[in-house]
C-alpha positions as CSV (number, residue, x, y, z in Angstrom):
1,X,141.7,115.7,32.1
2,X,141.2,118.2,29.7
3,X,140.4,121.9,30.4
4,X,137.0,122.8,30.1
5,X,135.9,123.1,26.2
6,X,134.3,126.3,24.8
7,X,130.9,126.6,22.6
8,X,132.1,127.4,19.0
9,X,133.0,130.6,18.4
10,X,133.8,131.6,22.0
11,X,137.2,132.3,23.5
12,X,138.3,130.0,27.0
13,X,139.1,132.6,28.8
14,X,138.0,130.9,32.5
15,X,140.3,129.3,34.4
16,X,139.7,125.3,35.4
17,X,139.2,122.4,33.8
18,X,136.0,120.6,32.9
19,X,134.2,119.0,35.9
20,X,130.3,119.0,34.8
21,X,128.2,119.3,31.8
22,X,124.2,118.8,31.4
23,X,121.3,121.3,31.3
24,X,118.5,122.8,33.1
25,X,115.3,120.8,33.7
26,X,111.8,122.0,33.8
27,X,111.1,119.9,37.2
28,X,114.8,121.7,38.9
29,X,113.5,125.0,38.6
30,X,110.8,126.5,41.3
31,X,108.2,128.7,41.5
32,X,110.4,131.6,40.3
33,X,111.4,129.8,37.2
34,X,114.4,129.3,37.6
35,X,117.2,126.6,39.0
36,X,117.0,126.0,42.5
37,X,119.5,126.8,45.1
38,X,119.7,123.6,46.1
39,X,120.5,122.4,41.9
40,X,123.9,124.3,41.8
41,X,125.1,123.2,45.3
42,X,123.9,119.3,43.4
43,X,126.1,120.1,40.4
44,X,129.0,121.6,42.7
45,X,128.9,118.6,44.5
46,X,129.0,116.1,41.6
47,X,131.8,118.4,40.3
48,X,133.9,117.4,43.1
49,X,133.7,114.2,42.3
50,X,135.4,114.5,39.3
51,X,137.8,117.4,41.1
52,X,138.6,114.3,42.9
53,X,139.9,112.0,40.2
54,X,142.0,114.5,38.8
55,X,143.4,114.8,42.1
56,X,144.4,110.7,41.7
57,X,141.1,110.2,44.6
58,X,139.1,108.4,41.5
59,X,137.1,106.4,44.4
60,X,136.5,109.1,47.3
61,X,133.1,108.7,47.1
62,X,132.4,105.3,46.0
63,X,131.1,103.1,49.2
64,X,133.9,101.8,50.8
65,X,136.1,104.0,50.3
66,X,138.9,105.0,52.8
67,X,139.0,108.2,52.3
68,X,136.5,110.9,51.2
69,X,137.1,114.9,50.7
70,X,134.3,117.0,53.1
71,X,132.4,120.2,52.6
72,X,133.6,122.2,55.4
73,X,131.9,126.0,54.3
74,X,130.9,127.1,50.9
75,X,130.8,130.8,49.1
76,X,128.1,131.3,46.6
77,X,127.8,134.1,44.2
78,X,124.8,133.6,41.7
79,X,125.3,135.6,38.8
80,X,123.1,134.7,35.7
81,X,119.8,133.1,36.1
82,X,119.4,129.6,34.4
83,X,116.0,128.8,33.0
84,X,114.4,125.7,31.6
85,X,116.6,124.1,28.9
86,X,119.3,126.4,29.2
87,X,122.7,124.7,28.3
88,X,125.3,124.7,31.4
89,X,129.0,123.5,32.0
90,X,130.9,123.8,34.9
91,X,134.9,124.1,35.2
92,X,136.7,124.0,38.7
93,X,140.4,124.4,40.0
94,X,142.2,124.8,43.5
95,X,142.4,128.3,44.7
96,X,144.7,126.7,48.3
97,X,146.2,123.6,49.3
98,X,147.2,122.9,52.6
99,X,148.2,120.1,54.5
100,X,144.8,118.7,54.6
101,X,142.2,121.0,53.5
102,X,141.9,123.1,50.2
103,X,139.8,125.5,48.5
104,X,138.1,124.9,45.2
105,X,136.5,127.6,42.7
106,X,133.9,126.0,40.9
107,X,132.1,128.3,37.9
108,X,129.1,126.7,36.6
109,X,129.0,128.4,32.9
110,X,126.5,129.3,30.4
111,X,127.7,126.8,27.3
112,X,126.3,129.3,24.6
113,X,127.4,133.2,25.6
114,X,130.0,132.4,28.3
115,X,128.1,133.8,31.1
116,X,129.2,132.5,34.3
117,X,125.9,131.9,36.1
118,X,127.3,130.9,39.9
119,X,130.7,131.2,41.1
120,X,131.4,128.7,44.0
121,X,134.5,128.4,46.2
122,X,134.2,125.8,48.7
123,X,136.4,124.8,51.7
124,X,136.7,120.9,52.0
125,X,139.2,118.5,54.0
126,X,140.1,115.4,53.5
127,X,138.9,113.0,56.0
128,X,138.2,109.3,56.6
129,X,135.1,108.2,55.1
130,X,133.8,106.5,58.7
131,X,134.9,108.9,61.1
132,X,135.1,111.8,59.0
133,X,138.7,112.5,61.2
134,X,140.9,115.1,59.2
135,X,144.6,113.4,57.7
136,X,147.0,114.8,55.1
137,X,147.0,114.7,51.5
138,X,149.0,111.9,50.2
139,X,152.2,113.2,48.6
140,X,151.2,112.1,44.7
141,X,147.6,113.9,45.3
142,X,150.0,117.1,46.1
143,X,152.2,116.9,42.9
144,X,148.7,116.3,40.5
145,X,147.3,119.5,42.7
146,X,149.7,122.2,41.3
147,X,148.6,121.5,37.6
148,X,145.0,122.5,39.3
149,X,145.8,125.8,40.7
150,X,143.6,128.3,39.7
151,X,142.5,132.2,40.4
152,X,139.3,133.9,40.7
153,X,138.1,135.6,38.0
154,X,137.7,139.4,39.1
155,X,133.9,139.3,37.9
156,X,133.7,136.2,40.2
157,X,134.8,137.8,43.4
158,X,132.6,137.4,46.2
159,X,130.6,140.3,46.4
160,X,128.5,141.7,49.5
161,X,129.8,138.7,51.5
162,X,133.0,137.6,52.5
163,X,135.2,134.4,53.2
164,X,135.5,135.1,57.4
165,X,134.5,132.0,59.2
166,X,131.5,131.3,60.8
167,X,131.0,133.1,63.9
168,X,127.5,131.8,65.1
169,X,127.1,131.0,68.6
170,X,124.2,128.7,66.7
171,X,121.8,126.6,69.0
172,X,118.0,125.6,69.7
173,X,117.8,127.6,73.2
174,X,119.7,130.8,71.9
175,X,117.1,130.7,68.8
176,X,114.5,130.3,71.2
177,X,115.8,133.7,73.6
178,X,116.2,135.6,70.2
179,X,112.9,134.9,69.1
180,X,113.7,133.4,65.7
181,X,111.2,132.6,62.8
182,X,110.4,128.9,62.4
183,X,111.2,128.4,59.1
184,X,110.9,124.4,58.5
185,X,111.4,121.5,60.3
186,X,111.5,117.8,59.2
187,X,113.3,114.4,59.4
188,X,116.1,113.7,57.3
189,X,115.1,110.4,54.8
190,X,117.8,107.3,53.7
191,X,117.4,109.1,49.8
192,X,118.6,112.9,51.6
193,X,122.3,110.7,51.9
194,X,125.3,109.8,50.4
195,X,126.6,107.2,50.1
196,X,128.8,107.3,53.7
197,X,125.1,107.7,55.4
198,X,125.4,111.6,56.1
199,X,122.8,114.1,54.4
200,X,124.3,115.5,51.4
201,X,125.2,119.3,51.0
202,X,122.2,120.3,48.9
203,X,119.3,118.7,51.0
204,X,120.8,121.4,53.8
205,X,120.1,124.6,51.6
206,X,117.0,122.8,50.2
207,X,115.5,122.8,52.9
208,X,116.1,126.4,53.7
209,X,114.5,127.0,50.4
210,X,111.5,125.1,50.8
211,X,110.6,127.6,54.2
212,X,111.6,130.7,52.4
213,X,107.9,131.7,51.6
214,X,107.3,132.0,55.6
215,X,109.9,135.0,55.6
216,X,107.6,136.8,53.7
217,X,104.5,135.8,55.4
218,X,106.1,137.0,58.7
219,X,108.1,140.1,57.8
220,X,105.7,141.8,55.6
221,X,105.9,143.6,52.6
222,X,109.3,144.7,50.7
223,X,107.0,147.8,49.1
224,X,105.5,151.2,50.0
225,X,101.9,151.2,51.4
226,X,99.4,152.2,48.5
227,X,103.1,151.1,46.0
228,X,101.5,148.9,43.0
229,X,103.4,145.5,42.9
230,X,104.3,144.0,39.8
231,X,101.7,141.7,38.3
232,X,104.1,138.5,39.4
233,X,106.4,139.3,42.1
234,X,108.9,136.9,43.9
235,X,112.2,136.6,45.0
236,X,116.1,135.6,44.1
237,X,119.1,134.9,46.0
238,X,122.0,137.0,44.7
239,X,125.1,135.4,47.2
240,X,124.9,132.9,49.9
241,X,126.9,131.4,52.5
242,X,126.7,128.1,54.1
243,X,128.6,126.5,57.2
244,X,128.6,122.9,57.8
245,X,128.7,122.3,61.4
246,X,127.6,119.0,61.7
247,X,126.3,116.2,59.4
248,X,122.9,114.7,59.9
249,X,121.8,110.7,59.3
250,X,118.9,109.2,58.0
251,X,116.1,109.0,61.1
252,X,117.8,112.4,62.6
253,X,115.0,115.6,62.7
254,X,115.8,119.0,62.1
255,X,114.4,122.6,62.7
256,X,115.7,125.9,61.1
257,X,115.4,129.3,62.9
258,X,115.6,132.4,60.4
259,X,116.0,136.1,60.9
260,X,116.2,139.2,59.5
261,X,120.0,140.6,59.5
262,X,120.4,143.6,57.3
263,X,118.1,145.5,54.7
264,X,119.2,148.6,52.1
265,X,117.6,150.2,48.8
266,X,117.5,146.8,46.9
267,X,118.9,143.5,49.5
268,X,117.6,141.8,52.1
269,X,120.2,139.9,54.7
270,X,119.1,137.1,56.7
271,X,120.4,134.3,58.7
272,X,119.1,130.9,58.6
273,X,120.5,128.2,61.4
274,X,119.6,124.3,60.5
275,X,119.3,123.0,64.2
276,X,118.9,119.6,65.6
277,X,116.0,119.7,68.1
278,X,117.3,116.9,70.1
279,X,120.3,118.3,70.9
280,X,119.7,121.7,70.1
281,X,123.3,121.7,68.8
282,X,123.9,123.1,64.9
283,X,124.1,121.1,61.6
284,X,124.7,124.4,59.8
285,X,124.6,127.9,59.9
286,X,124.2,130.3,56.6
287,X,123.9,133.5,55.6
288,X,122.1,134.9,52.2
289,X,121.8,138.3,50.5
290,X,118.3,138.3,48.7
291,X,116.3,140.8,46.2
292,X,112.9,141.1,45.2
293,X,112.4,140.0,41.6
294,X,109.6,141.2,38.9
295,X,109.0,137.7,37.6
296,X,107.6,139.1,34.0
297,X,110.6,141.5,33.5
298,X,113.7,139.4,35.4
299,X,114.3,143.0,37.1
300,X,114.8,143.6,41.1
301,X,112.6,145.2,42.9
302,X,113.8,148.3,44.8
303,X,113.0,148.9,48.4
304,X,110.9,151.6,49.0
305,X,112.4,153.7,52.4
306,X,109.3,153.0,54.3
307,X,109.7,149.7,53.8
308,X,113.2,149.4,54.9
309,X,112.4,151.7,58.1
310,X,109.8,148.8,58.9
311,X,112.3,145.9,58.1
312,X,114.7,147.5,60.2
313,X,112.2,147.2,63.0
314,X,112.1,143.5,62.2
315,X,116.2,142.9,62.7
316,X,117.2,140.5,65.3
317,X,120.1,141.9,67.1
318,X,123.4,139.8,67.7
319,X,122.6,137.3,64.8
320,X,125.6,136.5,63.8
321,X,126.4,133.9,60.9
């Protein structure tokens, strides 16, 4: 496994080795032109993969497999957009390594200046494909792990968010006593899996985006009243993250309950919790930092004061990710 290679004439100055390479398709992006949320969590998770058979675990996620390596929690910064047909790479390496879990940095590149355009860590275990029950690395996946090891670039640090575990007391009846937005709500399809039957890490922040316009609709404007708007205004998520508390199957339903955590002079905060209406037990909880976007100039929108002393009336107390 090589290390990741650089676009003529630039230097290879980030850490990692090569796990990804491919592009940006018109039919990825949405209706802010640009990739999708749910694309980079795709390509992180097809990155792993190949994380994997440098690791020696060339079958983890192949059918049948003994053994697979599970998304536990997941930091992402989003740093550069990526538009149609832009040219991306992505490199990863092992930030820990414990007895059974680790933590990967995964930095999904811009081939031709450099630019890092998301920087991902992820905490994932190793657990038995079936049962998904936690067991230690074998010792030759230990010796290959220490040619992996790998640091954070400074400019890749998280940012507004940190790495603290999830603290969400997350359920159906607690999002029904805070009075929580309903975001989306669904059924999870046999295509939504992998290949061990569970729904696979990007269909859980997909979803999320697919209800995002409903924020809007339900908390009102980010600008002054009589404030012109830009001609095309939307909206970009600038760090996210994401707890895995449970893993869905094909036939299962889900709801997600959104609400309004923080707002200052340019960010939004809110928390999103993916439920299980049956139950009313979590499949995930996540937290996401977000910004109003000028879709014609690529610039963030500021947040005029009135409008934050109104979103401020709109925070749900004791929403905790």
């Amino acid at each position: 496994m090589s290390a990741a290679t650089p676009w003529p004439g630039q230097e290879p100055t980030l850490p990692g080795i090569e796990v990804w390479r491919g592009g940006v398709n018109t039919w990825e992006c949405d209706e802010m032109g640009h990739l999708n949320v749910r694309f980079y969590v795709a390509r992180a998770m097809e990155g792993l993969v190949t994380l994997a058979g440098a690791l020696g675990l060339s079958h983890a996620f192949q059918a049948g497999a003994p053994a697979t390596l599970q998304v536990r929690d997941q930091h992402i910064r989003f740093m550069r957009e990526a538009r149609p047909r832009a040219a991306l790479h992505m490199i990863a390496g092992l930030l820990e390594f414990g007895v059974s879990e680790a933590r990967v940095l995964q930095l999904l590149v811009h081939s031709e200046s450099g630019e890092i355009s998301a920087a991902i860590q992820t905490h994932l275990a190793h657990v038995t494909a079936g049962e998904a029950r936690e067991f230690p690395w074998p010792d030759r996946v230990r010796v290959l792990a220490e040619g992996l090891r790998v640091e954070v670039p400074p400019q890749a640090a998280p940012r507004s968010l940190d790495l603290a575990p999830s603290a969400a007391t997350a359920s159906l009846a607690e999002a029904e006593r805070m009075g929580l937005i309903p975001l989306a709500s669904g059924a999870v399809g046999a295509q939504d899996c992998d290949v061990f039957g569970r729904m696979r890490a990007e269909m859980i922040i997909g979803r999320i985006s697919d209800g995002i316009p409903t924020l809007g609709a339900r908390l009102g404007s980010r600008l002054a009243e009589g404030e012109t708007a830009p001609a095309r205004m939307g909206g970009a998520v600038l760090e996210y993250r994401l707890a895995y508390l449970g893993w869905p199957r094909a036939g299962d339903r889900f709801v997600i309950r959104s609400g309004l955590v923080g707002v200052d002079a340019r960010t939004t905060q809110y928390v999103h919790w993916v439920l299980d209406p049956k139950t009313g037990a979590p499949w995930a909880s996540t937290l996401a930092v977000a910004v109003g976007l000028d879709l014609d100039a690529r610039k963030i929108v500021p947040i005029s004061s009135e409008a934050q002393a109104r979103l401020r009336q709109r925070i749900t107390p004791g929403l905790a990710f």
